[in-house]
N, C-alpha and C positions, 0 to 999 in steps of 0.2 A: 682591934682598932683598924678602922678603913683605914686604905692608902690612895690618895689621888697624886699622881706623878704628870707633869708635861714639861714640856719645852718650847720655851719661846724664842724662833728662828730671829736669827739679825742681831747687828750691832744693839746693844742697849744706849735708849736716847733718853740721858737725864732732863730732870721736872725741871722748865725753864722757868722762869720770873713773870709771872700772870700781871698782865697789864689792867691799871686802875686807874678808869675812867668816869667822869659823871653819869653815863648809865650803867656803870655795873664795873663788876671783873672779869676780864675774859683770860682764856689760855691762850697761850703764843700756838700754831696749826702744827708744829712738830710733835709738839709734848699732847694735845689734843689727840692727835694721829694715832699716835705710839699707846696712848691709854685704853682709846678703842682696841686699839689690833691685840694689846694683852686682853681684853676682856673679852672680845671675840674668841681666842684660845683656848682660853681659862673657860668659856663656855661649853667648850667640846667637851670635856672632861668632868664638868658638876654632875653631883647625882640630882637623882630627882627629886629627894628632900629636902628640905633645911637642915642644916647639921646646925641641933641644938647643945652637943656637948662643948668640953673645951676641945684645941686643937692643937697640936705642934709644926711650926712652919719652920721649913729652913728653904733656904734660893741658895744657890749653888751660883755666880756668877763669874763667866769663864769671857775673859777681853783679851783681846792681841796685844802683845808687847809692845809699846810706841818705838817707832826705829832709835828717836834721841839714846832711848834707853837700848836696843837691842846692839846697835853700833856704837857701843862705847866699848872702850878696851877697862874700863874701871870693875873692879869686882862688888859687889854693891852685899854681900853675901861675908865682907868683915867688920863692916862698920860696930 
């Protein structure tokens, strides 16, 4: 089984709420932005054929601790 591995640099910017108007649907320019920049990445990395089998994905997603949550004295780890 092939392996294609990358990583996509930068905060991760969740799918915002697509605006619906009388000529169409558009994306908000963040979530636009951010979709290009993964596909431009995800491009360095494809092979050169179409993968016709099946495939297993996994994303690894690694964010910073929100301060609210790093500077509490609460242990959140007995609930």
């Amino acid at each position: 089984m092939n392996v294609l591995t990358f990583e996509i640099p930068g905060d991760v910017q969740a799918q915002q709420r697509p605006r619906v108007t009388r000529n169409g649907t558009f994306d908000p320019k963040e979530s636009k932005d951010y979709k290009s920049f993964v596909r431009l990445v995800a491009s360095q990395v494809a092979p050169e054929t179409l993968i016709t089998e099946d495939i297993k994905l996994t994303i690894d997603v690694y964010r910073k601790m929100p301060k609210a949550i790093s500077n509490s004295k609460k242990s959140y780890s007995r609930r």
